[in-house]
C-alpha positions as CSV (number, residue, x, y, z in Angstrom):
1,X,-12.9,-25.2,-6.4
2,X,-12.3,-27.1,-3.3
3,X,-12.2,-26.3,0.5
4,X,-8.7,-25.9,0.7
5,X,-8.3,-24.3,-2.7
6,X,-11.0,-21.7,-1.4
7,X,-9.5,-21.2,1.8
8,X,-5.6,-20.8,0.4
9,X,-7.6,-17.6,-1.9
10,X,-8.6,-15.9,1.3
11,X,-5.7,-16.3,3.3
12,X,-3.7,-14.5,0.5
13,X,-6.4,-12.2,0.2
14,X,-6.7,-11.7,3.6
15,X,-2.6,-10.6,3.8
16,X,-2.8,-8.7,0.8
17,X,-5.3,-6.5,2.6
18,X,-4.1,-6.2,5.8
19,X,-1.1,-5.3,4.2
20,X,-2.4,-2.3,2.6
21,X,-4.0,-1.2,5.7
22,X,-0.6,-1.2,7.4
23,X,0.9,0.7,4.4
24,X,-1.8,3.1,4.6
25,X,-1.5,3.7,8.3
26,X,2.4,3.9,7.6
27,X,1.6,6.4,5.3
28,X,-0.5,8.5,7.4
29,X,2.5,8.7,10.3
30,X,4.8,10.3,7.9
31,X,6.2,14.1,8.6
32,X,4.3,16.6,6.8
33,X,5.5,19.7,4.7
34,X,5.8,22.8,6.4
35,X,4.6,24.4,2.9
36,X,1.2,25.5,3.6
37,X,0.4,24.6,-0.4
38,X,1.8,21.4,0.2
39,X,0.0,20.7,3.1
40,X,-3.4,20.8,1.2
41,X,-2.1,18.7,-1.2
42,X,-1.1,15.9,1.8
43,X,-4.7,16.8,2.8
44,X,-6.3,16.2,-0.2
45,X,-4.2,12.6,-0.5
46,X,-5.1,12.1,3.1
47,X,-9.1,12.2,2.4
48,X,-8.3,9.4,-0.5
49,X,-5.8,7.6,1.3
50,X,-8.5,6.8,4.0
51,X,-11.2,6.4,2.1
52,X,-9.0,3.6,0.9
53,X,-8.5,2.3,3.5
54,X,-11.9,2.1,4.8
55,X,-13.0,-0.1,1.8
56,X,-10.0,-2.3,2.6
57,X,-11.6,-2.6,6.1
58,X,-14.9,-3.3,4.4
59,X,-13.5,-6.3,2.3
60,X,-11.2,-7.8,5.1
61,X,-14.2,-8.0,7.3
62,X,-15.9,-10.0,4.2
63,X,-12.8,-12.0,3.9
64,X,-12.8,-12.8,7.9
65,X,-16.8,-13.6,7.5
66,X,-16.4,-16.1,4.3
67,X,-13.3,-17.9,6.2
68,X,-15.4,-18.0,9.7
69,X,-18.3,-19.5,6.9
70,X,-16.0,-22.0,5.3
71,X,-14.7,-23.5,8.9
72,X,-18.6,-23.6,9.9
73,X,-19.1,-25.5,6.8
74,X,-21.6,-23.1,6.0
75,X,-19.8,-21.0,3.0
76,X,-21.8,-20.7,-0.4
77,X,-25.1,-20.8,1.0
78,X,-26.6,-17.3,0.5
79,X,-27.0,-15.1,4.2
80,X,-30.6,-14.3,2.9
81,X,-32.3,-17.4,1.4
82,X,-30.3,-20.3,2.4
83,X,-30.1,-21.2,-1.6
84,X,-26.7,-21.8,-2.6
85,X,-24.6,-19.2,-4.3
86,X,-23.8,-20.2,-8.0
87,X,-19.8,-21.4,-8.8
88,X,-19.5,-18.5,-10.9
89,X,-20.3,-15.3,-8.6
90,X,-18.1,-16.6,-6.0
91,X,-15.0,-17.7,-8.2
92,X,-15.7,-13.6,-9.3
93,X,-16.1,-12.6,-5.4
94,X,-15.3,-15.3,-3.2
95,X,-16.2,-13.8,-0.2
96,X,-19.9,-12.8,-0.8
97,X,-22.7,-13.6,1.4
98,X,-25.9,-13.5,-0.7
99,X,-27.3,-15.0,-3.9
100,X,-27.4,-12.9,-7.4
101,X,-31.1,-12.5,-6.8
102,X,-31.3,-11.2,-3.0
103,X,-28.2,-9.3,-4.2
104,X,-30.3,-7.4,-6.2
């Protein structure tokens, strides 16, 4: 996969997440029951709903890094041992940072 290709694949991933941080957030702003059942309910989605969102954080600031990495002409060169990340495990995560072994 090329530069451009690999950049295009974060960009859109990059919007897709952000975009379900906003949705969540939206969510989050909406009135609540009055039904004191209800509202546990709401609470109980509220707990999942953010713990959604905090791995969406999570993966847009690994989105943000692998751009910043790709402009710096550094991407695909493993954080840990400077030995480049095989094709494979970032066509299956294109924003990680280490190598399958220091993964490990």
């Amino acid at each position: 996969m090329n530069k451009n290709a690999i950049l295009i694949e974060l960009k859109e991933k990059q919007i897709e997440l952000s975009r379900r941080i906003n949705a969540i957030g939206s969510d989050f702003k909406n009135v609540r029951s009055q039904d004191f059942a209800e509202q546990a309910t709401e609470s109980e989605n509220d707990q999942v709903l953010d713990g959604i969102r905090h791995e969406a954080n999570l993966e847009l600031q690994q989105v943000n890094a692998a751009i910043t990495r790709l402009e710096n002409d550094n991407y695909g060169i493993c954080s840990r041992c400077d030995n480049p990340i095989s094709s494979e495990r970032l066509n299956a995560l294109p924003y990680v940072q280490t190598c399958i072994n220091c993964a490990q």
